[in-house]
C-alpha positions in Angstrom: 116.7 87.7 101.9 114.6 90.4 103.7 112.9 93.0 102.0 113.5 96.7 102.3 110.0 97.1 103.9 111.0 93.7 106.3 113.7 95.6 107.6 112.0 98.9 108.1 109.7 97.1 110.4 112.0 95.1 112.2 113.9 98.2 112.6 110.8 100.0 114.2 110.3 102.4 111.8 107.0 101.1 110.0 104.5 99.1 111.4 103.2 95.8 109.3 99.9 97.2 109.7 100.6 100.8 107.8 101.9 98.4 105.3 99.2 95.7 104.4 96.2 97.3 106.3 93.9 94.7 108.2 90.5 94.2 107.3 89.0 91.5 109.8 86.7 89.7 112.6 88.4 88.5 115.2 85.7 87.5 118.2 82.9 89.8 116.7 84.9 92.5 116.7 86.1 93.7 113.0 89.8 95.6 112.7 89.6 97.9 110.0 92.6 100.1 109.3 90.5 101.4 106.8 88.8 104.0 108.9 92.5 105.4 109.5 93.6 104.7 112.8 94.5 101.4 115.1 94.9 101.0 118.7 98.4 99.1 119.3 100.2 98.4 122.6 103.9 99.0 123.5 104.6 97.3 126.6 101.5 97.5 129.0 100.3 100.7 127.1 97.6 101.3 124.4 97.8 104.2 122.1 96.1 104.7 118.9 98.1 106.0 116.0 96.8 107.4 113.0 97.7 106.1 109.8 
């Protein structure tokens, strides 16, 4: 069974991180949607999105 928010995001119209946030060091960088926007790639292309 797949949740209502499962199949949003499988459907492309949420992204997993607008839904649970990430807070974490990865390589001594640390990923905090907290601050309100991420940087994400589609294909070969970075974009930041705010959130």
């Amino acid at each position: 069974m797949i949740t209502k928010n499962g199949k949003r995001a499988l459907d492309e119209k949420v992204n997993v991180i607008e839904l649970n946030g990430i807070d974490d060091w990865i390589g001594g960088v640390h990923l905090d949607s907290s601050t309100g926007s991420v940087w994400l790639r589609k294909d070969e292309t970075l974009f930041s999105q705010k959130l």
